[in-house]
Biopython code that builds the backbone (N, CA, C, O; Angstrom):
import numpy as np
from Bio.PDB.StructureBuilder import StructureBuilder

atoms = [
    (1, "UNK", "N", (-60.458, 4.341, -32.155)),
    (1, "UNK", "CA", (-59.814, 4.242, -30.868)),
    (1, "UNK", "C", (-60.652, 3.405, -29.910)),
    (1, "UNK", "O", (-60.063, 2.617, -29.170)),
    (2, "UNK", "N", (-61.803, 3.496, -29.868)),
    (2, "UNK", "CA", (-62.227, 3.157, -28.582)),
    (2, "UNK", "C", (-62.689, 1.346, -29.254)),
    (2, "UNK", "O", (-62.677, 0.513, -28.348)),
    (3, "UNK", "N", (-62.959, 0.927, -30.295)),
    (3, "UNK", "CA", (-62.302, -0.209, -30.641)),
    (3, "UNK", "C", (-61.231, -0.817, -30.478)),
    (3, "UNK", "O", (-61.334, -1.909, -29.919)),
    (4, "UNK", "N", (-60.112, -0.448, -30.808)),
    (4, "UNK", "CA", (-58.861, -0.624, -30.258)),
    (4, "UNK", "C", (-58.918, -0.636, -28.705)),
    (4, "UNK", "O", (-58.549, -1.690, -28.188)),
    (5, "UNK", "N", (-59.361, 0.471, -27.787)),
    (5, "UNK", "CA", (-59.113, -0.189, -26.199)),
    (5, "UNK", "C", (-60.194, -0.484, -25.796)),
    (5, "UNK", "O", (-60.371, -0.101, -24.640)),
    (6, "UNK", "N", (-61.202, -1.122, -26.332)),
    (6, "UNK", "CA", (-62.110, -2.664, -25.680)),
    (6, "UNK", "C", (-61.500, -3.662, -26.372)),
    (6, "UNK", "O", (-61.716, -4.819, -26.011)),
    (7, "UNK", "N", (-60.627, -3.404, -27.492)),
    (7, "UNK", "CA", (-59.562, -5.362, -27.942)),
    (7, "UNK", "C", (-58.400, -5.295, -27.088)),
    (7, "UNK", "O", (-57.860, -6.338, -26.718)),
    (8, "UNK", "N", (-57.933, -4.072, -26.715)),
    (8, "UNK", "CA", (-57.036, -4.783, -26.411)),
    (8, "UNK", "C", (-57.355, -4.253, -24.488)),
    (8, "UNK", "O", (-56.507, -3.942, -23.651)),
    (9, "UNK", "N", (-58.734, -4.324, -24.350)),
    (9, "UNK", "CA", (-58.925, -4.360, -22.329)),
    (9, "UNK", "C", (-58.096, -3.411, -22.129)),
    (9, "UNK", "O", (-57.098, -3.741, -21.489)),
    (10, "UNK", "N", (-58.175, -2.154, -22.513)),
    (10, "UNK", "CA", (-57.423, -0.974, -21.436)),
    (10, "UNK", "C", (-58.409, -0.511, -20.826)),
    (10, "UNK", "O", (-59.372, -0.230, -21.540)),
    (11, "UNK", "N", (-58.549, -0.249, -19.229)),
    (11, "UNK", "CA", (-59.824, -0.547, -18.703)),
    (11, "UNK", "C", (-59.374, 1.259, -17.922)),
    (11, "UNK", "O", (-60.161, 1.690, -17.081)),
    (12, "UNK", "N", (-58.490, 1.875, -18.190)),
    (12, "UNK", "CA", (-58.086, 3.008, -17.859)),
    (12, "UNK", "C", (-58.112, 4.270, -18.606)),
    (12, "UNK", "O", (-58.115, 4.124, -19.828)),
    (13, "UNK", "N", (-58.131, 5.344, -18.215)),
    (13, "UNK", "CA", (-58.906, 6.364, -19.150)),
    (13, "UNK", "C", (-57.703, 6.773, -20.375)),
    (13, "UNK", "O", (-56.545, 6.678, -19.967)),
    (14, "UNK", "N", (-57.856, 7.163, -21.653)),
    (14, "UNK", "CA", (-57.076, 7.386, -22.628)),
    (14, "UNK", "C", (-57.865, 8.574, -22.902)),
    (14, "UNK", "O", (-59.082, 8.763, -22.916)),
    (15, "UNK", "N", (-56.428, 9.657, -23.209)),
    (15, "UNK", "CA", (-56.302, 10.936, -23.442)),
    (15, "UNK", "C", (-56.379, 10.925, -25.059)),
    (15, "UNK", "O", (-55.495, 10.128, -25.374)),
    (16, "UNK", "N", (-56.925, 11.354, -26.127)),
    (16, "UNK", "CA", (-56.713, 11.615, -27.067)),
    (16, "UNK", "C", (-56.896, 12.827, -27.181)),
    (16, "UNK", "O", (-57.953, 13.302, -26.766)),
    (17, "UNK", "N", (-55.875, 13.682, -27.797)),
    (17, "UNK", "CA", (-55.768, 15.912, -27.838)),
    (17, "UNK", "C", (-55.264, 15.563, -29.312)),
    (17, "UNK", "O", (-54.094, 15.509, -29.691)),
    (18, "UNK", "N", (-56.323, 15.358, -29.988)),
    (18, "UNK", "CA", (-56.102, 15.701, -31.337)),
    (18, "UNK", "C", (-55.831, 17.765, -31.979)),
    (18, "UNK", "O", (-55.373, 18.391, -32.934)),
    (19, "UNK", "N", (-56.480, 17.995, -30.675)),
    (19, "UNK", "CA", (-57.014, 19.505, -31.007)),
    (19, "UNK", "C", (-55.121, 20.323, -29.930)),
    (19, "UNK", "O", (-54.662, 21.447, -29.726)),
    (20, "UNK", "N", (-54.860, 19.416, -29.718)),
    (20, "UNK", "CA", (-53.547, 19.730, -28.560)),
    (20, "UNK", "C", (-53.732, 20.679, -27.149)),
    (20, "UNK", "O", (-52.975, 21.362, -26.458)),
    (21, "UNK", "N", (-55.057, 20.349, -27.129)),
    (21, "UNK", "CA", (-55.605, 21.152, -25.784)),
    (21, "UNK", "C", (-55.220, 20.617, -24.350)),
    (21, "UNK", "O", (-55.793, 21.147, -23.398)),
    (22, "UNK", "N", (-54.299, 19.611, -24.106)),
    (22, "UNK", "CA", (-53.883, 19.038, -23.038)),
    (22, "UNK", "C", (-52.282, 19.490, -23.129)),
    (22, "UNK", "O", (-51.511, 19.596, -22.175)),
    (23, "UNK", "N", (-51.925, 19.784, -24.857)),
    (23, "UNK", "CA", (-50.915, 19.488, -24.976)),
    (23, "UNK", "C", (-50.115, 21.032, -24.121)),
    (23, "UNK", "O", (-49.095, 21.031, -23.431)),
    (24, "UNK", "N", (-50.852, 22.014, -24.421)),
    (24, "UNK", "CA", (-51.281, 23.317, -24.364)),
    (24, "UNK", "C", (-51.202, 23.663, -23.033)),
    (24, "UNK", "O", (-50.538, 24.504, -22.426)),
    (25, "UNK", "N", (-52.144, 22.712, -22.654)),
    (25, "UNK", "CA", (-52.370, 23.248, -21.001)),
    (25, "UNK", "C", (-50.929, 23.221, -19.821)),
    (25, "UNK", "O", (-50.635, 23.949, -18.874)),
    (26, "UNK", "N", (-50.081, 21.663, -20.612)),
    (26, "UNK", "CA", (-49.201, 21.664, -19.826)),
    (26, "UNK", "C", (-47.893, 22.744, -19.896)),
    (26, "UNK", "O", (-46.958, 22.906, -19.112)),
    (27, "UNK", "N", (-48.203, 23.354, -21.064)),
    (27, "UNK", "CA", (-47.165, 24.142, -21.759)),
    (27, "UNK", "C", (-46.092, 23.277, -22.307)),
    (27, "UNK", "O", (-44.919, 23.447, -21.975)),
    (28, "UNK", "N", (-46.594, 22.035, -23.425)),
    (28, "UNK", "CA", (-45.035, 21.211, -23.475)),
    (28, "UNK", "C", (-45.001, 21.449, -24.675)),
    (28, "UNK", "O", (-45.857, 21.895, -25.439)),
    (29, "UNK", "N", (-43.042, 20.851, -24.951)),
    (29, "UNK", "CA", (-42.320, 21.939, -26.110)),
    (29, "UNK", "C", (-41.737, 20.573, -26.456)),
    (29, "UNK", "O", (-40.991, 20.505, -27.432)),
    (30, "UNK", "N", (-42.110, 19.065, -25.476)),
    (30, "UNK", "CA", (-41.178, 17.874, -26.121)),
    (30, "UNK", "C", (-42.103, 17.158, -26.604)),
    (30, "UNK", "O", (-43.304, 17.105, -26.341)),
    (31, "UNK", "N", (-41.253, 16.422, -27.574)),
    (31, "UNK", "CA", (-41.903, 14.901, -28.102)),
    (31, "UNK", "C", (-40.922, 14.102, -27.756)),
    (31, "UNK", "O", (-39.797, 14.559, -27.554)),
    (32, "UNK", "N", (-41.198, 12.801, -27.637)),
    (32, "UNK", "CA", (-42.725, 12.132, -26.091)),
    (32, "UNK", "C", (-42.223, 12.818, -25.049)),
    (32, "UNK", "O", (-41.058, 13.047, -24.727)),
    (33, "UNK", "N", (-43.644, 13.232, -24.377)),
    (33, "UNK", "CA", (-43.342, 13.920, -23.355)),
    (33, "UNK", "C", (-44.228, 12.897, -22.466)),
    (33, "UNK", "O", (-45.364, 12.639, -22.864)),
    (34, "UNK", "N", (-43.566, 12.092, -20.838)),
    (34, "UNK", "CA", (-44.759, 11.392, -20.520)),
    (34, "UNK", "C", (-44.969, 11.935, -19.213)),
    (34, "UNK", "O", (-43.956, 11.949, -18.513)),
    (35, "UNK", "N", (-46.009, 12.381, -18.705)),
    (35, "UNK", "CA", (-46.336, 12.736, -17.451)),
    (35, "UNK", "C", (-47.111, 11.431, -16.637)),
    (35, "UNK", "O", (-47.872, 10.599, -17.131)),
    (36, "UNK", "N", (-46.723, 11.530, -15.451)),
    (36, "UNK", "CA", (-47.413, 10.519, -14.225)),
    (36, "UNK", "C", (-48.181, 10.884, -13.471)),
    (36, "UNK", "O", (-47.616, 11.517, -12.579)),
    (37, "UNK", "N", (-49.726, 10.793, -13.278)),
    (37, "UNK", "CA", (-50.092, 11.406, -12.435)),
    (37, "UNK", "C", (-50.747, 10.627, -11.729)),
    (37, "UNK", "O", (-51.132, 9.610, -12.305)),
    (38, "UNK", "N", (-51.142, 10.801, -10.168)),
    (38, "UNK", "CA", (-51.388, 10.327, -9.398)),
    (38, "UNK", "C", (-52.977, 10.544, -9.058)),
    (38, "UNK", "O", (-53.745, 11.371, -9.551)),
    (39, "UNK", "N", (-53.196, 9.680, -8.200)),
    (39, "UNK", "CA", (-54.912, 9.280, -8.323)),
    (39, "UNK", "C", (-55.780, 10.571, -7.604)),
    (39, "UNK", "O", (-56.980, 10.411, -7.380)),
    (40, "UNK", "N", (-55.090, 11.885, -7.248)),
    (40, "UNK", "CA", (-55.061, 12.700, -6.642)),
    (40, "UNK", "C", (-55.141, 13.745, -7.557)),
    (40, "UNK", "O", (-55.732, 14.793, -7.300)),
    (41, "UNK", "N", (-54.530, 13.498, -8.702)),
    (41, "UNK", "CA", (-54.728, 14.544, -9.995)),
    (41, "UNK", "C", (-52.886, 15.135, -9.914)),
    (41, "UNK", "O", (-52.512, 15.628, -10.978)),
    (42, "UNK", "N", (-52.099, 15.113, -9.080)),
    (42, "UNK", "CA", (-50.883, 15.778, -9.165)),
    (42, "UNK", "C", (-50.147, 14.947, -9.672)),
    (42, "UNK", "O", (-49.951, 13.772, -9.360)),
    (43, "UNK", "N", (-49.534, 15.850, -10.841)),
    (43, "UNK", "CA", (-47.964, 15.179, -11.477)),
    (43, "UNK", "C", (-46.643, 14.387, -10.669)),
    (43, "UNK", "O", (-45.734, 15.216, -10.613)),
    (44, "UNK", "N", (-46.413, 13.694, -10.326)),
    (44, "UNK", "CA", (-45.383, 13.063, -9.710)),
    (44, "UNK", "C", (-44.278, 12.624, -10.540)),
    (44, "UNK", "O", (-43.233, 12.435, -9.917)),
    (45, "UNK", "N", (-44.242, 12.396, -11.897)),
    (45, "UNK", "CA", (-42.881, 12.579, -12.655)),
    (45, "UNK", "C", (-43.145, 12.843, -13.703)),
    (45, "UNK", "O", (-44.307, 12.824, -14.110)),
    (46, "UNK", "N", (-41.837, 13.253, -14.630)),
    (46, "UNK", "CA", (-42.297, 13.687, -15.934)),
    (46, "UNK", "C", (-41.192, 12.554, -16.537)),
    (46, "UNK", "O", (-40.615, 11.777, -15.776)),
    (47, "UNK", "N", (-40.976, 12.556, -17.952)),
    (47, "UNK", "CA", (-40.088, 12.269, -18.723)),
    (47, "UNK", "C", (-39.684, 12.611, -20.083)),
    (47, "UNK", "O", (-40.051, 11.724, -20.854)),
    (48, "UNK", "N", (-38.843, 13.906, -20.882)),
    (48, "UNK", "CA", (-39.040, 14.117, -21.884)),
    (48, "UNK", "C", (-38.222, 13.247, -22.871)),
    (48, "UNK", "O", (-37.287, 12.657, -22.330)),
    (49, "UNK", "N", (-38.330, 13.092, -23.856)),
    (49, "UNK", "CA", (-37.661, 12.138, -24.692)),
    (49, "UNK", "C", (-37.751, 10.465, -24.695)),
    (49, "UNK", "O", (-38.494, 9.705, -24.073)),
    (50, "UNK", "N", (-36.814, 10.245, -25.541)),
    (50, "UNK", "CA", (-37.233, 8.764, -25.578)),
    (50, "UNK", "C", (-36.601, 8.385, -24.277)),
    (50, "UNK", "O", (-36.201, 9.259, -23.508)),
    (51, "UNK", "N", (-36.492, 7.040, -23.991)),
    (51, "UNK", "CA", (-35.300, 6.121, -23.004)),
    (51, "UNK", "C", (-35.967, 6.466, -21.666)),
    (51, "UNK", "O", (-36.898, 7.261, -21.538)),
    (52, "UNK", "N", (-35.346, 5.734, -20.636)),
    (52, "UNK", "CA", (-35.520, 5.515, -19.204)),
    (52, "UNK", "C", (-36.784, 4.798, -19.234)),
    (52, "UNK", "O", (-37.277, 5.147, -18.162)),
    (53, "UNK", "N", (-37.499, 4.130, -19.706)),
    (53, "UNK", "CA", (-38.299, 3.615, -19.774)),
    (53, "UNK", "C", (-38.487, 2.595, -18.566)),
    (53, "UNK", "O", (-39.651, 2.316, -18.276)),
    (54, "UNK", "N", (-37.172, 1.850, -17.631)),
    (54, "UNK", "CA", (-37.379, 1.402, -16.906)),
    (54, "UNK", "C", (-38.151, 2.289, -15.614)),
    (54, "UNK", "O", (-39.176, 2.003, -14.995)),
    (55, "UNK", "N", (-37.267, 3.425, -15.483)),
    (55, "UNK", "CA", (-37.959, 4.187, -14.738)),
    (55, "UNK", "C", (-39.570, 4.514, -14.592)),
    (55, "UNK", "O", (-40.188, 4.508, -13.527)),
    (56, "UNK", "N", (-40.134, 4.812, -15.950)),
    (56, "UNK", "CA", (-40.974, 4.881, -15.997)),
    (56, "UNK", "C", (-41.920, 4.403, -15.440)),
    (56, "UNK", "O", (-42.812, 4.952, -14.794)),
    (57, "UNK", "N", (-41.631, 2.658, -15.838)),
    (57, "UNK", "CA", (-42.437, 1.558, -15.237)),
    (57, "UNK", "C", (-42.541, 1.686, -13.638)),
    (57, "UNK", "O", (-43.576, 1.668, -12.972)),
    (58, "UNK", "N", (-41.209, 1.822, -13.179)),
    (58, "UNK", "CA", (-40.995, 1.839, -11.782)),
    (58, "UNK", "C", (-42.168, 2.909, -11.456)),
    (58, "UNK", "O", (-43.108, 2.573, -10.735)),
    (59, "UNK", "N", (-42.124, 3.562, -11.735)),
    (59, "UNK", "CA", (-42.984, 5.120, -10.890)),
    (59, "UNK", "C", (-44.761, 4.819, -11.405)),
    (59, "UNK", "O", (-45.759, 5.103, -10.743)),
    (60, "UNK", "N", (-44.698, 4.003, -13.119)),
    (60, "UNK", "CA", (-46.175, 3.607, -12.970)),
    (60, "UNK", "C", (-46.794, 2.615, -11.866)),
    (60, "UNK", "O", (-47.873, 2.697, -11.280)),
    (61, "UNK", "N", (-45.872, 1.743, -11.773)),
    (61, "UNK", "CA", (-46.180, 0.408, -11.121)),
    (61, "UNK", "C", (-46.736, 0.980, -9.147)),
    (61, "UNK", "O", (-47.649, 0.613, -8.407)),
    (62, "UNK", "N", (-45.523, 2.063, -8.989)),
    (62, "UNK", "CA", (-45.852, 2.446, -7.766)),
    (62, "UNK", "C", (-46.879, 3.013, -7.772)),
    (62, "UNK", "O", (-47.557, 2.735, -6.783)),
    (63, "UNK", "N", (-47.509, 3.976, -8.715)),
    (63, "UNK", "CA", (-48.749, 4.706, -8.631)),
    (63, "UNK", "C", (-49.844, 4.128, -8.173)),
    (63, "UNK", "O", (-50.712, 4.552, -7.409)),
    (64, "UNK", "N", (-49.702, 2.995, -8.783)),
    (64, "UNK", "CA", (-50.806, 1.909, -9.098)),
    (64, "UNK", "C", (-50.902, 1.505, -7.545)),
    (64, "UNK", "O", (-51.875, 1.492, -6.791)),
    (65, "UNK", "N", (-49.708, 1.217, -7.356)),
    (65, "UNK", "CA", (-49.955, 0.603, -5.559)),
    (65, "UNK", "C", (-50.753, 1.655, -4.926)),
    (65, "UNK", "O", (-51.798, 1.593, -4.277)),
    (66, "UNK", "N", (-49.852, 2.845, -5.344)),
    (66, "UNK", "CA", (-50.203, 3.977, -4.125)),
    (66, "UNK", "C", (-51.649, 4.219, -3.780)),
    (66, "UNK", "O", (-52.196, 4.499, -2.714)),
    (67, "UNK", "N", (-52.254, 3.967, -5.398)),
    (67, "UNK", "CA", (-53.717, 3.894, -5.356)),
    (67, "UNK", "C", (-54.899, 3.186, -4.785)),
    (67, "UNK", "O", (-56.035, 3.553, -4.485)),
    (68, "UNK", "N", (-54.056, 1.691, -4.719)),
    (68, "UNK", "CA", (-55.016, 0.828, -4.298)),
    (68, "UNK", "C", (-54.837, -0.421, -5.434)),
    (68, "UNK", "O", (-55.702, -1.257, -5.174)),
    (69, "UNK", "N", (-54.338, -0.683, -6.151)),
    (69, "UNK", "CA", (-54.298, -1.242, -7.337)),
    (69, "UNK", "C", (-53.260, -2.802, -6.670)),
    (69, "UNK", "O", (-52.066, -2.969, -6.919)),
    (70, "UNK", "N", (-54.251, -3.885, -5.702)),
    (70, "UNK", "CA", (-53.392, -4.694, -5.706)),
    (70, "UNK", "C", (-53.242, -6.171, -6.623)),
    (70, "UNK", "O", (-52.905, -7.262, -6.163)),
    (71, "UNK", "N", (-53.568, -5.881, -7.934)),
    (71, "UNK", "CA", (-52.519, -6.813, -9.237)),
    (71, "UNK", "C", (-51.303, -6.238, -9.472)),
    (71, "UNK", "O", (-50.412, -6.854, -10.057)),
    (72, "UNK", "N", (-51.164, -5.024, -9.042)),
    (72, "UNK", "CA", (-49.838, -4.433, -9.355)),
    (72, "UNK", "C", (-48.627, -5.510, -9.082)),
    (72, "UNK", "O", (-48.921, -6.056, -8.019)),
    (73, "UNK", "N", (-47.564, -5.979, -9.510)),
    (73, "UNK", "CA", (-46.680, -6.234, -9.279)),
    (73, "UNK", "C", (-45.845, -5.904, -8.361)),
    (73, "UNK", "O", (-44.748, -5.694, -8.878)),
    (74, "UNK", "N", (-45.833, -5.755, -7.223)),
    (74, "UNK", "CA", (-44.805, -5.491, -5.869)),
    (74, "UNK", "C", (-43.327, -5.861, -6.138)),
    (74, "UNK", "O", (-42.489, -5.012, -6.440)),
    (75, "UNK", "N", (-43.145, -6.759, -6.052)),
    (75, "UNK", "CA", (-41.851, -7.364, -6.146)),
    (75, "UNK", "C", (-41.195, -6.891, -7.076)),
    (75, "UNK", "O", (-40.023, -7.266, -7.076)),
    (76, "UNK", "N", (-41.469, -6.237, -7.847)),
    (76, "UNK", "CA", (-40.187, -4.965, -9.137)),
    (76, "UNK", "C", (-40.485, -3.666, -8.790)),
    (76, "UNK", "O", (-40.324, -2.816, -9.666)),
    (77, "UNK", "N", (-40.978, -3.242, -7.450)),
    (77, "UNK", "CA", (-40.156, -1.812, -6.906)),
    (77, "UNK", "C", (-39.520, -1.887, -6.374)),
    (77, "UNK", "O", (-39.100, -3.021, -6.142)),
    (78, "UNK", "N", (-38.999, -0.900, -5.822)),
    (78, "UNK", "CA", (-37.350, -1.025, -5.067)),
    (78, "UNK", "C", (-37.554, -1.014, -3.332)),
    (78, "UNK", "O", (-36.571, -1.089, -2.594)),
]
sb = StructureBuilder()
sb.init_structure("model")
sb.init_model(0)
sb.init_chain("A")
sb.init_seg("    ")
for serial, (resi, resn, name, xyz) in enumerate(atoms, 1):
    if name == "N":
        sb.init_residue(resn, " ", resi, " ")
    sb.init_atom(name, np.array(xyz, "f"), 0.0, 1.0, " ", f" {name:<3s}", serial, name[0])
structure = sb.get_structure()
């Protein structure tokens, strides 16, 4: 893993719960389950299942602003 994100520059923290101790904590019962969380530590959306993926982006992209993150793309939120 951590080969893989220095090739491919993910410069953001990656969760690996091989042991499902995150999986656990949230109490989740879906696969993919994607949670959003904010630079604050609180969940701001969830998504279970596949699809909406646009959404997704939308609510990552804003996070990113909300944070401070200005490469973010502006111009594809609403």
């Amino acid at each position: 893993m951590k080969k893989a994100i220095a090739t491919l520059g993910i410069k953001y923290p990656v969760a690996i719960d091989n042991e499902y101790r995150i999986w656990r904590a949230f109490e989740n019962e879906y696969w993919p389950a994607h949670y959003c969380i904010d630079a604050k530590g609180m969940i701001r959306h969830h998504h279970f299942g596949e699809g909406d993926y646009d959404e997704s982006e939308r609510v990552i992209q804003k996070l990113l602003v909300d944070a401070g993150d200005s490469m973010c793309r502006r111009t594809s939120l609403p």
